[in-house]
Each structure stands twice: as C-alpha cells, then as structure tokens.
MISE-894182 format. One record per residue (C-alpha): residue number from 0; residue in three letters; x negated, y, z negated. Coordinates in nm, 4 decimals, decimal comma, m for minus. Example, Ala and Ser with C-alpha at 12.3 -4.5 7.8 and 13.67 -1.06 7.14 Angstrom:
<sites>
(site 0; 'ALA'; (m1,2300; m0,4500; m0,7800))
(site 1; 'SER'; (m1,3670; m0,1060; m0,7140))
</sites>
This chain:
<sites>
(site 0; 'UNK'; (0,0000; 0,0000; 0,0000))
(site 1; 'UNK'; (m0,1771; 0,3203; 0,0506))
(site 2; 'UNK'; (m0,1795; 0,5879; m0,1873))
(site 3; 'UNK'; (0,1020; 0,8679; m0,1922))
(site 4; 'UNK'; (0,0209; 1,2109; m0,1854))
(site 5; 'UNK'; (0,2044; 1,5055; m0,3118))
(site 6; 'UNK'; (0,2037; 1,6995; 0,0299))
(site 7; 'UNK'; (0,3923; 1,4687; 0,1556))
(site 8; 'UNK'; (0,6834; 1,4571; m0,1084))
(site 9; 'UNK'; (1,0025; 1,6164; m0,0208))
(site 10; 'UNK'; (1,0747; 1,7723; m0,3426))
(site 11; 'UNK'; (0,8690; 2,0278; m0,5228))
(site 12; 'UNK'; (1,0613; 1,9936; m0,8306))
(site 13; 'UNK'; (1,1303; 1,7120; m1,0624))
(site 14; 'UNK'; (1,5493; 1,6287; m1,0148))
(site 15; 'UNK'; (1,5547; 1,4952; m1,3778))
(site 16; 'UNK'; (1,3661; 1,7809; m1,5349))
(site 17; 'UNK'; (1,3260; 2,0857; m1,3097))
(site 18; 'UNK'; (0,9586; 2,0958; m1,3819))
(site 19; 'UNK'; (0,6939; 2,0724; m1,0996))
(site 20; 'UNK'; (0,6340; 1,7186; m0,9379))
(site 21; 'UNK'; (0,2653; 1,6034; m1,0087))
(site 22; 'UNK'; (0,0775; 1,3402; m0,7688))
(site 23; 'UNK'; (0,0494; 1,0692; m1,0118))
(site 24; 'UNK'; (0,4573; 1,0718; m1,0840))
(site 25; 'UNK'; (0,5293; 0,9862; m0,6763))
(site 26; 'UNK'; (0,7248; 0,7139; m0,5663))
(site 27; 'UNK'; (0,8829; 0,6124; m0,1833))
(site 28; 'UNK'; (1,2452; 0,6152; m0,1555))
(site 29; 'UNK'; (1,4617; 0,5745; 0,1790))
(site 30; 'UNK'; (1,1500; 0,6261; 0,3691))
(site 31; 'UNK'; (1,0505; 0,9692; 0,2225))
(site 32; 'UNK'; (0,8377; 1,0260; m0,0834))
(site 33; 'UNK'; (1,0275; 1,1562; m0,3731))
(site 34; 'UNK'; (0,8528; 1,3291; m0,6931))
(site 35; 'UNK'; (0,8803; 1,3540; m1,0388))
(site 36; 'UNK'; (0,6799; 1,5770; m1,3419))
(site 37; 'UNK'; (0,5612; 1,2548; m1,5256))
(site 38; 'UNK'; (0,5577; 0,8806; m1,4897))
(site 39; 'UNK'; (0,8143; 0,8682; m1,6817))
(site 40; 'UNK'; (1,0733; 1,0018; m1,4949))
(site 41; 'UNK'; (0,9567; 0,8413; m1,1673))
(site 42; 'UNK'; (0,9743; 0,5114; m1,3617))
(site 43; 'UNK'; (1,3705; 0,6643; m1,4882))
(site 44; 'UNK'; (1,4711; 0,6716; m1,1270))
(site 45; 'UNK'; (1,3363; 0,3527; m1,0479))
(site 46; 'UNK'; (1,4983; 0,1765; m1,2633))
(site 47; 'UNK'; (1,8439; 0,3654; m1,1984))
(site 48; 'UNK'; (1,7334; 0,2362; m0,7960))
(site 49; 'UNK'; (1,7465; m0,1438; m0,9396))
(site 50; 'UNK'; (2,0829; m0,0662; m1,0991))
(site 51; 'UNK'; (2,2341; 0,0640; m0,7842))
(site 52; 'UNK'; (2,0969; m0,1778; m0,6091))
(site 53; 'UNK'; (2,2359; m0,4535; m0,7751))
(site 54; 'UNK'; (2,5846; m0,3421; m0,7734))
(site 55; 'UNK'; (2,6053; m0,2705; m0,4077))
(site 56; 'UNK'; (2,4650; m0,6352; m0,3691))
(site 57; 'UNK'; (2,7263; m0,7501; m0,6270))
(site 58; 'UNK'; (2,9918; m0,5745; m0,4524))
(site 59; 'UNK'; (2,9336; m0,6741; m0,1224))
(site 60; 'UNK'; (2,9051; m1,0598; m0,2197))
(site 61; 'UNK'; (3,2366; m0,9785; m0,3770))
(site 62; 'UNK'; (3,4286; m0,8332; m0,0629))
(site 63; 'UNK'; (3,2296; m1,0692; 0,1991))
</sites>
C-alpha cells in the first residue's frame, strides 16, 4: 500500500472535530483520501465504515 499524503486529502478539516487534518490521521475512503486531526478520529470513522458496512450487507441478504 503506498503511503497517503495530506495533499492529496479532500478535506482540510477534521469532520468529527473541526480541527486541521494532520498526515499521520489519513485514511482512503470511496477512492478519495479523507482526513482527520488525530488517529483517533480516523480510527472513529473507520470503525463507523465497518458498521455501515455490515448493515447494508445484512440488509441486502435480507431483501435478496
């Protein structure tokens, strides 16, 4: 995986927090590289991915 960088994130500020995103607190999303102000809300919105993720899976098994 190669490294992300913080001109390429599409955000400048973090959507949990409202401070500034910081290179080490990137993560890829959707195909564009989303940012956060500390690992620890990167690692927030990964986890609410999972969730979401699991529940459209569980819904579609459900209506398929």
């Amino acid at each position: 995986m190669s490294a992300l960088e913080l001109a390429d994130c599409i955000n400048d500020l973090c959507p949990w927090s409202g401070d500034p995103v910081r290179e080490d607190s990137l993560i890829e999303y959707g195909g564009d590289i989303v940012g956060f102000c500390n690992p620890g809300c990167r690692d927030k919105f990964e986890q609410a991915i999972r969730h979401f993720e699991k529940a459209k899976t569980s819904a579609e098994r459900k209506s398929g």
